[in-house]
KOLSE-439930 format. One record per atom (N, C-alpha, C, CB): residue in three letters; residue number from 1; atom name; y, z, x. Coordinates in nm, 4 decimals, decimal comma. Last residue first. Glycine has a CB too. Layout:
PT residu num atome        Y        Z        X
PT    Ala NUM    CA        Y        Z        X
...
END
This chain:
PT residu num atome        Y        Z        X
PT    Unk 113     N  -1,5340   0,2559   1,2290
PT    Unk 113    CA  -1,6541   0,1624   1,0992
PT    Unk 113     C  -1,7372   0,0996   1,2008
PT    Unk 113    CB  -1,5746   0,0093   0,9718
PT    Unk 112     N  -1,3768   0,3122   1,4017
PT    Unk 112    CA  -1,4587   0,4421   1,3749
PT    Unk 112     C  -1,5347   0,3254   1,3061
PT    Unk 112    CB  -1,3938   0,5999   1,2837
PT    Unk 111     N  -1,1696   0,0866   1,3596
PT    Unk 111    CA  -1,2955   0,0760   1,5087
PT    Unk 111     C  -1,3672   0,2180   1,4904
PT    Unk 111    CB  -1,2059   0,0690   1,7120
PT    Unk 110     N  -1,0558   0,1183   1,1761
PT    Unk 110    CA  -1,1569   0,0165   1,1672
PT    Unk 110     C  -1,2027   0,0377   1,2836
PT    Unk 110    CB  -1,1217  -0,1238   1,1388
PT    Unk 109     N  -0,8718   0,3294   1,1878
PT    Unk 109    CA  -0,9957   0,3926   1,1334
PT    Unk 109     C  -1,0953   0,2522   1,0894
PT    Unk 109    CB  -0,9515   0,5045   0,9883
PT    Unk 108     N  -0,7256   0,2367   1,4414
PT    Unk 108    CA  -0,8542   0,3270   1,4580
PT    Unk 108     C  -0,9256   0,3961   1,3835
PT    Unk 108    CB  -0,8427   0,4037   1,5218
PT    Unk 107     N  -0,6003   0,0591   1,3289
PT    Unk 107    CA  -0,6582   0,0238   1,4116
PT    Unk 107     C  -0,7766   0,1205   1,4524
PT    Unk 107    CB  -0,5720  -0,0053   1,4934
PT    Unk 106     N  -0,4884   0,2566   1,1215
PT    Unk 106    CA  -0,5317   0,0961   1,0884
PT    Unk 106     C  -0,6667   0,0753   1,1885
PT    Unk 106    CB  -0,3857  -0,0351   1,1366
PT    Unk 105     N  -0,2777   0,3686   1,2792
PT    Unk 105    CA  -0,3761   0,4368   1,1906
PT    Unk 105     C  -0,5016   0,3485   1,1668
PT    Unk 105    CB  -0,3090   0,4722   1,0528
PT    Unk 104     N  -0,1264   0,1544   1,3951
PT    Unk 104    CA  -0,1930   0,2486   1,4784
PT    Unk 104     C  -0,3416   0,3092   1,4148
PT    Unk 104    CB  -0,0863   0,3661   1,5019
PT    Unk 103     N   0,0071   0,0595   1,1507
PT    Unk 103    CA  -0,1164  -0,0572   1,2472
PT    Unk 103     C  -0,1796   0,0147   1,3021
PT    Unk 103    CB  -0,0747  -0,1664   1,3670
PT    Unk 102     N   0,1240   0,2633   1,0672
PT    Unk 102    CA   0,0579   0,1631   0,9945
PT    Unk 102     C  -0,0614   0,1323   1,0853
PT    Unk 102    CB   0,1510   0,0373   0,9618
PT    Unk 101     N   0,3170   0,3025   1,3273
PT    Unk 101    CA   0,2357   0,4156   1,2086
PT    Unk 101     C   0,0951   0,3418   1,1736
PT    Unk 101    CB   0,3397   0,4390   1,0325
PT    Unk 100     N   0,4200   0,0439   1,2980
PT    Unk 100    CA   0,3943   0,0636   1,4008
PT    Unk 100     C   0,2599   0,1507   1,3664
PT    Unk 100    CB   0,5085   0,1134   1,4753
PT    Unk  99     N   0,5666   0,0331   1,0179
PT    Unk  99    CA   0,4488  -0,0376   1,0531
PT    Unk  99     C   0,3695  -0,0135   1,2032
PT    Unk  99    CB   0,4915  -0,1776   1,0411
PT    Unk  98     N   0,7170   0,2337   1,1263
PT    Unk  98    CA   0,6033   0,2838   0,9609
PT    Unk  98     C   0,5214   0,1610   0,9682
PT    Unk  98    CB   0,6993   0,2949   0,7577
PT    Unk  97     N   0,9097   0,1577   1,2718
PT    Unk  97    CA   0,8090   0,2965   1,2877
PT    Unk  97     C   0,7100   0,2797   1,1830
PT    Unk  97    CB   0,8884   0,4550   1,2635
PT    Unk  96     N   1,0395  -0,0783   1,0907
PT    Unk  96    CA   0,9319  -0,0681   1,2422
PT    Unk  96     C   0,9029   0,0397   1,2895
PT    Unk  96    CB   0,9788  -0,1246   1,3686
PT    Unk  95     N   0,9864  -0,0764   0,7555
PT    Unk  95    CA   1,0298  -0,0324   0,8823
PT    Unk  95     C   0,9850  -0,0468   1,0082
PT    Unk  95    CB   1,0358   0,0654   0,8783
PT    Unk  94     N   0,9203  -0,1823   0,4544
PT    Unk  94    CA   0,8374  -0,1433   0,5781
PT    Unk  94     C   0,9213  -0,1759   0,6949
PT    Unk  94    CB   0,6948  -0,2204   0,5885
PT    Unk  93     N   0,9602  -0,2381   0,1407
PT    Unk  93    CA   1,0595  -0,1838   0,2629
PT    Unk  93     C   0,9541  -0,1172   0,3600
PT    Unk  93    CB   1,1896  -0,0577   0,2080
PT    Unk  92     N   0,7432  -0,3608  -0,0296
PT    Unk  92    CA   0,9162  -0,4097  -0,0635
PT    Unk  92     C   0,9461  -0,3706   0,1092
PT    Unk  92    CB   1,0397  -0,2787  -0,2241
PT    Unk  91     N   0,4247  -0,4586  -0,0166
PT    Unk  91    CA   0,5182  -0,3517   0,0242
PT    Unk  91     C   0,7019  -0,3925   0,0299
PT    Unk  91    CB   0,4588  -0,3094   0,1809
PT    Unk  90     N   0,2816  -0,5247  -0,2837
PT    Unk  90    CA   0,2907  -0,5606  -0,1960
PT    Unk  90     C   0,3821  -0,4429  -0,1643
PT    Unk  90    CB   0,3133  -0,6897  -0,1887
PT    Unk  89     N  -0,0473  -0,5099  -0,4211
PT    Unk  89    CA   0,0345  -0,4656  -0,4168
PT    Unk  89     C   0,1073  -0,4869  -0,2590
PT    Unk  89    CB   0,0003  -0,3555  -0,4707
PT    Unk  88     N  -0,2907  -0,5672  -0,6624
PT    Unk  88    CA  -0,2515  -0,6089  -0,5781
PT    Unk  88     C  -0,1169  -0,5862  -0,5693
PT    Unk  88    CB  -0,2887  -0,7089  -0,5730
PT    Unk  87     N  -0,5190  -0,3792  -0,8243
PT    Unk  87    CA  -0,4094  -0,4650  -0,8412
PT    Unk  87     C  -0,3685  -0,4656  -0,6655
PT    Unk  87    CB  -0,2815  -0,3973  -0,9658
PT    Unk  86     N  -0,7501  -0,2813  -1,0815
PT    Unk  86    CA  -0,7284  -0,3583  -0,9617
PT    Unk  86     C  -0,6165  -0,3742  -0,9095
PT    Unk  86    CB  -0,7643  -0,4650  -0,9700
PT    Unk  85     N  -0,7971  -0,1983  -1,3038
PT    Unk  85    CA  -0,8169  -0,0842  -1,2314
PT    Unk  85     C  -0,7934  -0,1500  -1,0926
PT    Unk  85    CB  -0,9609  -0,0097  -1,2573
PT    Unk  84     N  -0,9837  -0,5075  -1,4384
PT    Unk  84    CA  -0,8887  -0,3507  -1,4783
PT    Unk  84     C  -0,8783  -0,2354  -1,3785
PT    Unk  84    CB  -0,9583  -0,2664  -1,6092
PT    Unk  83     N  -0,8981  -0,7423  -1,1956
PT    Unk  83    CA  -0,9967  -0,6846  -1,2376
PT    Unk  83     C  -0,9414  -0,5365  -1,3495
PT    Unk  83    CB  -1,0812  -0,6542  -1,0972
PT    Unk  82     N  -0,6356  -0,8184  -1,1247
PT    Unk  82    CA  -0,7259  -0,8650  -1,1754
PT    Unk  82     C  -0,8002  -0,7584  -1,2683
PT    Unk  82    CB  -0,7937  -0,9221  -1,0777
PT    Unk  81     N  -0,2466  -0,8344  -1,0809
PT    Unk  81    CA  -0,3815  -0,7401  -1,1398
PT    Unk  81     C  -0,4603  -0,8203  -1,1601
PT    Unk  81    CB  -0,3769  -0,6543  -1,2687
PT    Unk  80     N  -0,0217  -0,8305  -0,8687
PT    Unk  80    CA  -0,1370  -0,8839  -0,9110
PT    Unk  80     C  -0,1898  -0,7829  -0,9661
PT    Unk  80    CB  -0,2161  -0,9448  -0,8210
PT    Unk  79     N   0,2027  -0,6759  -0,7675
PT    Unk  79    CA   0,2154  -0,8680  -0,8010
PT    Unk  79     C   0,1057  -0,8930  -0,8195
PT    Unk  79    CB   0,2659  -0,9865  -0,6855
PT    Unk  78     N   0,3919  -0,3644  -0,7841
PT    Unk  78    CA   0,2873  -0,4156  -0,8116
PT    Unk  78     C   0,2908  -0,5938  -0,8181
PT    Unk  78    CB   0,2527  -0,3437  -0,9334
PT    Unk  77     N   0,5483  -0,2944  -0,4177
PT    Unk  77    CA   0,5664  -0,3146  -0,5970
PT    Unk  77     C   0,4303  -0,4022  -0,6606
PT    Unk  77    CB   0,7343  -0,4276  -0,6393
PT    Unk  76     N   0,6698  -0,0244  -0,2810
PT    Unk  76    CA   0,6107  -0,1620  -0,3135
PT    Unk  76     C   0,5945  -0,1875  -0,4622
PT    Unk  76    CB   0,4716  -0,1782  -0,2473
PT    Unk  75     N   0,7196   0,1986  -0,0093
PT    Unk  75    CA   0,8433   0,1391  -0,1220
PT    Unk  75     C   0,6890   0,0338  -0,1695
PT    Unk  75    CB   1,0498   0,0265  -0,0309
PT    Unk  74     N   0,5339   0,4805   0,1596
PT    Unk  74    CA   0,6007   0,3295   0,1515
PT    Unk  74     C   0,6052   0,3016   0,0246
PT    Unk  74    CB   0,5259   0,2096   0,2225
PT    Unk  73     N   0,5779   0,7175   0,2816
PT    Unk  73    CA   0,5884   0,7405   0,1858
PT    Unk  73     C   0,6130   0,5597   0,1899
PT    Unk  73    CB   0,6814   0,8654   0,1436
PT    Unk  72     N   0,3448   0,8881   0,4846
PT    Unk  72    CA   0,4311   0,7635   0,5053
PT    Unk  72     C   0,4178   0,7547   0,3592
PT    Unk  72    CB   0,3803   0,6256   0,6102
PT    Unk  71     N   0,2243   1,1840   0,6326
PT    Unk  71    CA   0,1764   1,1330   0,5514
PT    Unk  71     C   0,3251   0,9877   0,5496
PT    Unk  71    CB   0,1369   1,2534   0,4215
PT    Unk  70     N   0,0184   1,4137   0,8743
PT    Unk  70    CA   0,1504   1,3115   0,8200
PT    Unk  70     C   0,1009   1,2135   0,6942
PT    Unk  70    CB   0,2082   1,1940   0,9619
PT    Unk  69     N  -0,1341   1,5749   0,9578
PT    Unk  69    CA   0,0027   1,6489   0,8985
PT    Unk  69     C   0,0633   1,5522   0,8892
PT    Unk  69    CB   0,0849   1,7569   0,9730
PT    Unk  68     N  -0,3432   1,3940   0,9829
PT    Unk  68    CA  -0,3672   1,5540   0,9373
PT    Unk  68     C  -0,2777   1,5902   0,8636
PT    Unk  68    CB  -0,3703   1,6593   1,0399
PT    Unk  67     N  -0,2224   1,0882   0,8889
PT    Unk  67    CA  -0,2777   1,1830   0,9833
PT    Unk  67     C  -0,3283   1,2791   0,9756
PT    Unk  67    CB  -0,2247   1,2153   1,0442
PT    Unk  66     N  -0,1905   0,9284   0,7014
PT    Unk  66    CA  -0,2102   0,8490   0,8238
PT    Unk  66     C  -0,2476   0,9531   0,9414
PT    Unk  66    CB  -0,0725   0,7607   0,8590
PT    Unk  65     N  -0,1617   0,8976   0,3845
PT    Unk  65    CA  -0,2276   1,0196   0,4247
PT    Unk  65     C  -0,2669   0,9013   0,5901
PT    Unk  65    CB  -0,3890   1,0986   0,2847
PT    Unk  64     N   0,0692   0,7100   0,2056
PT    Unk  64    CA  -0,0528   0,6825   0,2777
PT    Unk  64     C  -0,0484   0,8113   0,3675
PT    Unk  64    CB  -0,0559   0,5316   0,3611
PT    Unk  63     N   0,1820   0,6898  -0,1036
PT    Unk  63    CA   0,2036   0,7972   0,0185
PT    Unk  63     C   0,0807   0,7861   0,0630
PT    Unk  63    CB   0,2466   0,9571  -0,0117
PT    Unk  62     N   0,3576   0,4012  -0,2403
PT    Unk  62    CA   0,2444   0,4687  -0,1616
PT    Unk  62     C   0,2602   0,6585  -0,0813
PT    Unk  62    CB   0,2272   0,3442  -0,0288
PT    Unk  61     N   0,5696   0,4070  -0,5390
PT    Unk  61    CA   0,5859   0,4488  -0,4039
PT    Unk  61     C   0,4211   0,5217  -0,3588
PT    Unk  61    CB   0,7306   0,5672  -0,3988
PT    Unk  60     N   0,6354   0,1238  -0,6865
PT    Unk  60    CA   0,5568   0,2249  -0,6848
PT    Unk  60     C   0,5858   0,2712  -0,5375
PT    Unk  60    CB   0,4101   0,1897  -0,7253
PT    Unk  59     N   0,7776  -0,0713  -0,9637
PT    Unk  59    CA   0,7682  -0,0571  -0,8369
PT    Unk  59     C   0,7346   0,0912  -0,8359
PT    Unk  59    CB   0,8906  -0,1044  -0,7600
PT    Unk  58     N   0,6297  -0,3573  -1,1339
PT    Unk  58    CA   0,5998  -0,2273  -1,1108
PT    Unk  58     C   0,6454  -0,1748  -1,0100
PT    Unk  58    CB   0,4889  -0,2055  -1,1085
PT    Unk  57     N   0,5434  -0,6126  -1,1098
PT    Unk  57    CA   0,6799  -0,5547  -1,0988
PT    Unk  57     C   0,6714  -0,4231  -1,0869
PT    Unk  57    CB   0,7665  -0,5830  -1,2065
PT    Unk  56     N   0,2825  -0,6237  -1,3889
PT    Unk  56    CA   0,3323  -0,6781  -1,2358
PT    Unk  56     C   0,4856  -0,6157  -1,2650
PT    Unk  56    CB   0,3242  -0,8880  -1,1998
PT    Unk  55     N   0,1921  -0,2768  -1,4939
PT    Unk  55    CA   0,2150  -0,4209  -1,5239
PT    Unk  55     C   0,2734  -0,4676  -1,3440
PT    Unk  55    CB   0,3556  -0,4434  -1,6810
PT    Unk  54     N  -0,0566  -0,0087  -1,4939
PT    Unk  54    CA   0,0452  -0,0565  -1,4022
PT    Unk  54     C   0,1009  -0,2421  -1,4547
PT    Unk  54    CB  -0,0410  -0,0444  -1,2271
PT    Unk  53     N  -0,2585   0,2386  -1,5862
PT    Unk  53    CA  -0,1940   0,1222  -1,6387
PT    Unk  53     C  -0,0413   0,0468  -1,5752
PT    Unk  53    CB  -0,1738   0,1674  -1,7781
PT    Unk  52     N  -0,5044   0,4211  -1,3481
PT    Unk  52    CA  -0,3892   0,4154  -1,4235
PT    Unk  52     C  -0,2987   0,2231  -1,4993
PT    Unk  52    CB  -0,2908   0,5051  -1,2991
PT    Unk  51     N  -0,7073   0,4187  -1,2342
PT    Unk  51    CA  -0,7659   0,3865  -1,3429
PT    Unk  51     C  -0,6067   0,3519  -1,4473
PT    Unk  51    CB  -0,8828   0,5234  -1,3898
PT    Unk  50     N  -0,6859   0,2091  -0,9039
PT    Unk  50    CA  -0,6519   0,3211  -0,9359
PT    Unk  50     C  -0,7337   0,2882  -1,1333
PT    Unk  50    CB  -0,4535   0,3481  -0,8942
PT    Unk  49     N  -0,6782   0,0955  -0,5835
PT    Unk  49    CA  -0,7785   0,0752  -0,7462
PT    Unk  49     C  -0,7338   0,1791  -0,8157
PT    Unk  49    CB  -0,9662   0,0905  -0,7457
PT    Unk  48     N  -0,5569  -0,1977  -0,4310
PT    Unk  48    CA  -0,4762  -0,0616  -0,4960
PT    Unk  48     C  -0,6231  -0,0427  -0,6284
PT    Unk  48    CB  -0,2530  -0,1125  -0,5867
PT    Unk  47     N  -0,4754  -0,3449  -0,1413
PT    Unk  47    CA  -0,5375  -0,3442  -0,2800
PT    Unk  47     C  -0,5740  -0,2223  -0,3128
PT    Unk  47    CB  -0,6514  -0,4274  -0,2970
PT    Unk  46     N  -0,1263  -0,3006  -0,0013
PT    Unk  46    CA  -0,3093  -0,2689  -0,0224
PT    Unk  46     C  -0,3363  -0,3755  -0,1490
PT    Unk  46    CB  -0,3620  -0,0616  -0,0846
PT    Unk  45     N   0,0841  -0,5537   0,2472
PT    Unk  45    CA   0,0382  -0,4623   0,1088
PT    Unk  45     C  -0,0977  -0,3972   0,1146
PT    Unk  45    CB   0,0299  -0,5569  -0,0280
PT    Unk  44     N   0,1744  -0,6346   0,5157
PT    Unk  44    CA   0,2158  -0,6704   0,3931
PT    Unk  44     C   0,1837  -0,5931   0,2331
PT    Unk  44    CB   0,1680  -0,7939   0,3981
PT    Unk  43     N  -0,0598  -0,5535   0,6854
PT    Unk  43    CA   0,1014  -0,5259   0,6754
PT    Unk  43     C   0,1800  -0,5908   0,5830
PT    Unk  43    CB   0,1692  -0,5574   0,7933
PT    Unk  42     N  -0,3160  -0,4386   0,4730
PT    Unk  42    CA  -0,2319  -0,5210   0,5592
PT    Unk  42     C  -0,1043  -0,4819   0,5921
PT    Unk  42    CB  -0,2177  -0,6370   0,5100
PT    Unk  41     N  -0,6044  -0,3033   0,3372
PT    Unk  41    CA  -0,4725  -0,2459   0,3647
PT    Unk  41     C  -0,4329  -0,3814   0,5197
PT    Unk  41    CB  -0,4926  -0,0272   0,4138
PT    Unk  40     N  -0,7960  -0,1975   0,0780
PT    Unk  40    CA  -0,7923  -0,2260   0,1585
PT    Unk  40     C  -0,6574  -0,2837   0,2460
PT    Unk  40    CB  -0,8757  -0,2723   0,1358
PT    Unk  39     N  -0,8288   0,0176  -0,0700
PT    Unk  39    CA  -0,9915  -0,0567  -0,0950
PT    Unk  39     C  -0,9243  -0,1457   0,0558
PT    Unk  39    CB  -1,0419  -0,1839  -0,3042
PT    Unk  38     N  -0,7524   0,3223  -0,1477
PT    Unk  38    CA  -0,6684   0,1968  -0,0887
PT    Unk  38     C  -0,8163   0,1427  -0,0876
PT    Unk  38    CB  -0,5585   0,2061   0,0791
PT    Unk  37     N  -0,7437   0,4288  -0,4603
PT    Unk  37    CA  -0,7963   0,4098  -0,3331
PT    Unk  37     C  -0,7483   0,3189  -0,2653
PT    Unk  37    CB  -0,9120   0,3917  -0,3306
PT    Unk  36     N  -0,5438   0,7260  -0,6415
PT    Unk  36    CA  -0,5775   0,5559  -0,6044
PT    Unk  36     C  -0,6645   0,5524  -0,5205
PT    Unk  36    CB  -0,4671   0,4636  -0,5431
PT    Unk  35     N  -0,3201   0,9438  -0,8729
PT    Unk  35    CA  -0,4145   0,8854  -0,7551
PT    Unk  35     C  -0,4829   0,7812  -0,7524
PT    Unk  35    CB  -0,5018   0,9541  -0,7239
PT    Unk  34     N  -0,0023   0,9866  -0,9315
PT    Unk  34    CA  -0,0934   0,9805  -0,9755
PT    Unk  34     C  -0,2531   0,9111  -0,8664
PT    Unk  34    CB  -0,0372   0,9156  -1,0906
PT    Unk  33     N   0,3107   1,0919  -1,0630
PT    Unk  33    CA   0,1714   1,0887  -0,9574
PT    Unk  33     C   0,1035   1,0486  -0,9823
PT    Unk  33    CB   0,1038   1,1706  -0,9154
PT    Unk  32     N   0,5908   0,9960  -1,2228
PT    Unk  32    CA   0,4358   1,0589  -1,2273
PT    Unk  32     C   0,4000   0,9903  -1,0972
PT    Unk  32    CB   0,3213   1,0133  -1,3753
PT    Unk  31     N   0,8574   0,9578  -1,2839
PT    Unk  31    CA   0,8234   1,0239  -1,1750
PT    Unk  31     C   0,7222   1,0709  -1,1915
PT    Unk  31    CB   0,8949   1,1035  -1,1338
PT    Unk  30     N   0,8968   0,6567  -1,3823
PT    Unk  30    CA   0,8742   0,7875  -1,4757
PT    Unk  30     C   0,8165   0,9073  -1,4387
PT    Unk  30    CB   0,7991   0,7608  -1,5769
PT    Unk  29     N   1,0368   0,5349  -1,1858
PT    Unk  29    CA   1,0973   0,4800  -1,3019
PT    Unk  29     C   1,0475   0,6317  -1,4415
PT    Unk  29    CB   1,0113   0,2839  -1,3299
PT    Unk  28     N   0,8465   0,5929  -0,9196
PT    Unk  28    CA   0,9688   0,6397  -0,9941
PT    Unk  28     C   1,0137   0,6463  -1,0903
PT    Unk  28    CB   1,0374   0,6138  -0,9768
PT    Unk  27     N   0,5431   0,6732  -0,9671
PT    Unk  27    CA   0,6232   0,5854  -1,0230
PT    Unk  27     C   0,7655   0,6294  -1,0417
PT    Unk  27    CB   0,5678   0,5495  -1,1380
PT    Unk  26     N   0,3625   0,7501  -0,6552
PT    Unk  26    CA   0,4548   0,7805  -0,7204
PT    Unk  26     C   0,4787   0,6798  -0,8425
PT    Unk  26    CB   0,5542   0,7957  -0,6331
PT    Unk  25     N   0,0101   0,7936  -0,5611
PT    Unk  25    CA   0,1198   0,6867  -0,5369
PT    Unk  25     C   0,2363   0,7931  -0,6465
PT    Unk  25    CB   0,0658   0,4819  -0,6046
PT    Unk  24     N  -0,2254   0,8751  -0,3226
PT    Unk  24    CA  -0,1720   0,9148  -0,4266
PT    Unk  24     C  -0,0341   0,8250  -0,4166
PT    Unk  24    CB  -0,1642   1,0725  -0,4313
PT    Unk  23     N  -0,5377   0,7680  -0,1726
PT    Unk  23    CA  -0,3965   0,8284  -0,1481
PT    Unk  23     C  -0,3515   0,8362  -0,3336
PT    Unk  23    CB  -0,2742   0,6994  -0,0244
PT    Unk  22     N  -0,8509   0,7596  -0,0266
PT    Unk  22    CA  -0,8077   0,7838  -0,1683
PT    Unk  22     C  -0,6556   0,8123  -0,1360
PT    Unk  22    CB  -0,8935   0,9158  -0,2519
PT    Unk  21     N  -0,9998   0,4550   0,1419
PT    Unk  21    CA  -0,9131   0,6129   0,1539
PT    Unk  21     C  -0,8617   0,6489   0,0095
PT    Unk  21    CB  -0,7563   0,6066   0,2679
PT    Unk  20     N  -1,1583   0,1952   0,3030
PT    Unk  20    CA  -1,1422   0,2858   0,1620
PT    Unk  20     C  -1,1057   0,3992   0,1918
PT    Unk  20    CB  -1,2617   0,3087   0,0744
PT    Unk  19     N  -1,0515  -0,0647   0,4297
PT    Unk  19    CA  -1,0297   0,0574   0,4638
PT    Unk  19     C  -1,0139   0,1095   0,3375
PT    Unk  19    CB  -0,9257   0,0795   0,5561
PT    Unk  18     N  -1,0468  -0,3523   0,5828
PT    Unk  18    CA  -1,1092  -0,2872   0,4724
PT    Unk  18     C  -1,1668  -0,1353   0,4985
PT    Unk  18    CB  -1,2211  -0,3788   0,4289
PT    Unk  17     N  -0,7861  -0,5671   0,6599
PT    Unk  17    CA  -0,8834  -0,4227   0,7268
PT    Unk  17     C  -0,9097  -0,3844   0,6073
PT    Unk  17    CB  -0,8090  -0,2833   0,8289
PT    Unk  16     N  -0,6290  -0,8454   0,6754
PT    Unk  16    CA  -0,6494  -0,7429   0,5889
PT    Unk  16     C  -0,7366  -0,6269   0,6641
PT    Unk  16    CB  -0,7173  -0,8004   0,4609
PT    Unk  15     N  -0,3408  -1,0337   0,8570
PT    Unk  15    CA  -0,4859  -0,9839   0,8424
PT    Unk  15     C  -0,5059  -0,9172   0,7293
PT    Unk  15    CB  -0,5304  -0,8976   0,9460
PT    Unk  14     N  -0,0754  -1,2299   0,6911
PT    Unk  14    CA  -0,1400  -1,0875   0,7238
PT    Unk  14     C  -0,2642  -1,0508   0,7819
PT    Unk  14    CB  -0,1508  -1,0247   0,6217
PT    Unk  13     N  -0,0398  -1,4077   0,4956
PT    Unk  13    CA  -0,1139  -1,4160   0,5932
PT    Unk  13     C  -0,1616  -1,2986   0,6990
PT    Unk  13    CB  -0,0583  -1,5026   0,6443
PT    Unk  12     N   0,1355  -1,2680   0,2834
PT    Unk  12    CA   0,0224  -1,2659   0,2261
PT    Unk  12     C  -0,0747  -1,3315   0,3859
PT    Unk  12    CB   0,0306  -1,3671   0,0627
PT    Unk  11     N   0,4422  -1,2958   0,3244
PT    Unk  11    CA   0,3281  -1,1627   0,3815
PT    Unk  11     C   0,1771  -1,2158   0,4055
PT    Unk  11    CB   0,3088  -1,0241   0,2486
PT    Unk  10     N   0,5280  -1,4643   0,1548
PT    Unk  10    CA   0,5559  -1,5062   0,2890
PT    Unk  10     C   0,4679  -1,4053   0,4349
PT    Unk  10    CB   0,7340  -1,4921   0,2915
PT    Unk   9     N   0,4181  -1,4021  -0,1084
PT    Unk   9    CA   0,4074  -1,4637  -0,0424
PT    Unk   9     C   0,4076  -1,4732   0,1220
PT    Unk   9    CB   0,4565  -1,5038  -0,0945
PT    Unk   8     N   0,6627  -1,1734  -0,1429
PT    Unk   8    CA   0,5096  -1,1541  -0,0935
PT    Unk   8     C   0,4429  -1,2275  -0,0372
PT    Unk   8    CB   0,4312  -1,1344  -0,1690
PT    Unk   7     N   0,9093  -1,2469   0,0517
PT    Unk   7    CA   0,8743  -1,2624  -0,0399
PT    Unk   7     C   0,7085  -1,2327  -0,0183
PT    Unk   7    CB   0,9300  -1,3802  -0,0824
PT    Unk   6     N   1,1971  -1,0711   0,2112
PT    Unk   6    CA   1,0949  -1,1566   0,1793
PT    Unk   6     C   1,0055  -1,1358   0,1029
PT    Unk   6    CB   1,0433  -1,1877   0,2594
PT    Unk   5     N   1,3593  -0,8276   0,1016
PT    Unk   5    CA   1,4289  -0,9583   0,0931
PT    Unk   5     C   1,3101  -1,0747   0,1299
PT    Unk   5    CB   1,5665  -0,9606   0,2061
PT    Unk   4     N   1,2044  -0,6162   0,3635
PT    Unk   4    CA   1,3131  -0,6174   0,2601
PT    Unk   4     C   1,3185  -0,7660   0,2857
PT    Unk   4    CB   1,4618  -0,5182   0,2817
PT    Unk   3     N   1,0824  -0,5552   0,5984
PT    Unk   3    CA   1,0256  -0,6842   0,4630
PT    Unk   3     C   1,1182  -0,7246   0,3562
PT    Unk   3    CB   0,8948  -0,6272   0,3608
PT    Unk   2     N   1,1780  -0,5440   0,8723
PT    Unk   2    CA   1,2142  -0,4902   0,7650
PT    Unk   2     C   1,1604  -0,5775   0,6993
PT    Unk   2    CB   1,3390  -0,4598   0,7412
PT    Unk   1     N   1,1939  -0,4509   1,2307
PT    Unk   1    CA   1,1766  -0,5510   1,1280
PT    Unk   1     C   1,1577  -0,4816   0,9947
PT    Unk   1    CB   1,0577  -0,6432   1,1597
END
C-alpha cells in the first residue's frame, strides 16, 4: 500500500503513539538539514518540533533513526502549523516495508514507556 494520491485527511484516523526521538529532516527544494523531534508519530504523519521556519506545503524528507544501523528516509509534507516550532506533518509516499518498519519500531518503543 502506498499513500501516494490520498489525502491527509483521509490518514488523519490513524492511531497516534507518543514517541519523543530527535531525527533530522531534509528540504529538498534547498537541500538543508536540519534537526527535529518527533513529539509523536502515526501512519499517516509526526508532529514535528523543530525551531526551523517551514510554511504549509512544504515538502520535507524525514529520516526516522528506527534502528542502530537503520535509518527510513520518508517523503511528507508540511499541513499544519500551530504553535511556533510546531507543525503537523503528513507522509506523501509510505510503502509497505517502511510502514511495516514503521509500526514494528513504533510498537516497541511504546511498550519500553
Amino acid at each position: 500500500m502506498s499513500f501516494e494520491g490520498q489525502k491527509p485527511s483521509d490518514r488523519r484516523g490513524a492511531p497516534r503513539f507518543n514517541i519523543s526521538m530527535p531525527v533530522t529532516f531534509s528540504i529538498p527544494a534547498t537541500r538543508r538539514i536540519c534537526a527535529a523531534t518527533v513529539d509523536n508519530i502515526s501512519m499517516g504523519g509526526v508532529l514535528l518540533l523543530t525551531d526551523e521556519q517551514l510554511d504549509n506545503g512544504t515538502e520535507i524528507v524525514i529520516h526516522l533513526p528506527i534502528d542502530l544501523d537503520a535509518t527510513i528516509n520518508v517523503h511528507a509534507t508540511i499541513v499544519r502549523t500551530a504553535e511556533v516550532g510546531e507543525f503537523g506533518v503528513a507522509f506523501i509516499k509510505l510503502h509497505d516495508d517502511q510502514m511495516d518498519r514503521i509500526s514494528t519500531f513504533v510498537e516497541a518503543r511504546a511498550g519500553r514507556s
